[in-house]
C-alpha positions as CSV (number, residue, x, y, z in Angstrom):
1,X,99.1,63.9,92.6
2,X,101.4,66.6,94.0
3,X,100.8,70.4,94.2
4,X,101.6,72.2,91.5
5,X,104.1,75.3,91.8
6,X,102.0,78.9,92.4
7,X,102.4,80.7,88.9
8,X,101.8,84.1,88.9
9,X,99.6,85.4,86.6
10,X,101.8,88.5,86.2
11,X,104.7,88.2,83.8
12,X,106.2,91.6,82.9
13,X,104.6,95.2,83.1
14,X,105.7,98.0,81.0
15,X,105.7,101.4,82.6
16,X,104.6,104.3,79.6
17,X,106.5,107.4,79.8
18,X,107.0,110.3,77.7
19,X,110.6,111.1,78.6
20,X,112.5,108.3,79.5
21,X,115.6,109.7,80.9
22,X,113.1,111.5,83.7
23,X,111.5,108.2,84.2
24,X,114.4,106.8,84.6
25,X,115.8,109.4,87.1
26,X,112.5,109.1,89.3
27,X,111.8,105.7,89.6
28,X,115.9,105.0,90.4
29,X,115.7,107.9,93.4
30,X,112.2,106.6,94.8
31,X,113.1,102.5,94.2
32,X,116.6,103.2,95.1
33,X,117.5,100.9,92.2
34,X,119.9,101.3,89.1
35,X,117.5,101.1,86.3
36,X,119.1,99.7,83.0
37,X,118.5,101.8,79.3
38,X,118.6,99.6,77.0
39,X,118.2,101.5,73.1
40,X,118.2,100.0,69.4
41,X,116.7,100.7,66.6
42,X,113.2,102.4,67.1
43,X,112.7,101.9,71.1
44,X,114.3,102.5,74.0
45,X,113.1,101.3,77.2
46,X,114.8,101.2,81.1
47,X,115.1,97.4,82.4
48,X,113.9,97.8,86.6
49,X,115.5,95.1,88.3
50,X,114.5,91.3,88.3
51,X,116.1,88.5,88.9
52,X,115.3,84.9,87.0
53,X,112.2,83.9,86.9
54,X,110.6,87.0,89.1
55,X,108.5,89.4,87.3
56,X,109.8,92.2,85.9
57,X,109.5,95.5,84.3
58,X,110.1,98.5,82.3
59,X,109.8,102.1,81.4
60,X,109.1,102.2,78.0
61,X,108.5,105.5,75.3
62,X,107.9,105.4,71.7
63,X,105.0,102.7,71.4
64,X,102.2,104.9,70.9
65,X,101.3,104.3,74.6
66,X,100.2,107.2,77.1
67,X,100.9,107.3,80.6
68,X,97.5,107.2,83.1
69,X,96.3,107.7,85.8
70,X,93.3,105.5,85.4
71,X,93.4,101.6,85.1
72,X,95.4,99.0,86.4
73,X,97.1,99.6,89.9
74,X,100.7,98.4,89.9
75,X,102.7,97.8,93.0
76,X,106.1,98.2,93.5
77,X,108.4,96.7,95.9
78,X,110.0,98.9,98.9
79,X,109.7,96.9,101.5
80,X,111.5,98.3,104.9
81,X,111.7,101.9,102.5
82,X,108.3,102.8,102.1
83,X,108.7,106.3,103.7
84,X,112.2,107.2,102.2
85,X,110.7,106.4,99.0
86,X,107.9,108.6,99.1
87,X,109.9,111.1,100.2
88,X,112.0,111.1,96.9
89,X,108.3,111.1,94.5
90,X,108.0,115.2,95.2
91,X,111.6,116.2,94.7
92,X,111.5,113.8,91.5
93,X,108.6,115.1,89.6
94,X,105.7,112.9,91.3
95,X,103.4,113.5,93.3
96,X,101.6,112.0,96.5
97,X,97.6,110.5,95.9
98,X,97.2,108.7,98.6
99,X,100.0,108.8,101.6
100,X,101.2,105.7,102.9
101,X,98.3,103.6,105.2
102,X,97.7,99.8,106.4
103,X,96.2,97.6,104.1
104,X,96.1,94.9,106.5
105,X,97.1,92.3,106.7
106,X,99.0,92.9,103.5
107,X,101.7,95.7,105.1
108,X,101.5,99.1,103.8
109,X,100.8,101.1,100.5
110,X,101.1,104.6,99.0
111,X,99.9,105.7,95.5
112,X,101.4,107.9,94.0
113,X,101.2,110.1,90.4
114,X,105.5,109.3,88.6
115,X,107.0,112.0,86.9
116,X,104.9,110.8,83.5
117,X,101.6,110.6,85.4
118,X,101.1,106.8,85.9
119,X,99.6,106.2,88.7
120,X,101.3,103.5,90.7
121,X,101.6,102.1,94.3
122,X,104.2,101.7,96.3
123,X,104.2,99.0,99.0
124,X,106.1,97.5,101.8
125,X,105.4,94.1,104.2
């Protein structure tokens, strides 16, 4: 029998935030992304970007959700950027937790507090 494909066990994370026009102003500056707003009737959220099948995201307000700095650790993608993006968290409304270090063999990480207070990490290979 042949191997099976990896799955991830991920599928889409959704990012509270209280104001989502900040959110979406600090997470484009520090991932150095264009973040899509998507609005209808009764949400609003800000797409981050994916491609096909890869896991995604979003910033999302209105749900009844509240941003924390407790719980689940996500880690976003800035690989060969890690120290220009934690350079934009301050000037964006964030703040630095933990400054970038080596979680070897795995590259490095950062956590950091987003202009909502989610705690989040920010990682590069």
């Amino acid at each position: 029998m042949g191997a099976q494909p990896t799955r991830s066990q991920i599928v889409w994370f959704d990012i509270p935030c209280i104001n989502l026009d900040r959110a979406i102003r600090f997470y484009s500056a520090v991932l150095a992304c264009e973040i899509q707003k998507h609005e209808g009737p009764g949400f609003a959220l800000g797409v981050l970007p994916h491609e096909g099948q890869a896991i995604g995201g979003c910033l999302v307000t209105g749900t009844g959700e509240k941003p924390s700095d407790h719980g689940l650790l996500v880690y976003l993608n800035c690989d060969g950027r890690l120290d220009e993006a934690i350079t934009a968290v301050i000037p964006q409304g964030g703040r630095v937790i933990n400054p970038a270090h080596a979680i070897a063999p795995h590259g490095r990480r950062a956590i950091i507090l987003d202009s909502e207070g989610n705690r989040v990490a920010l990682h590069s290979t």
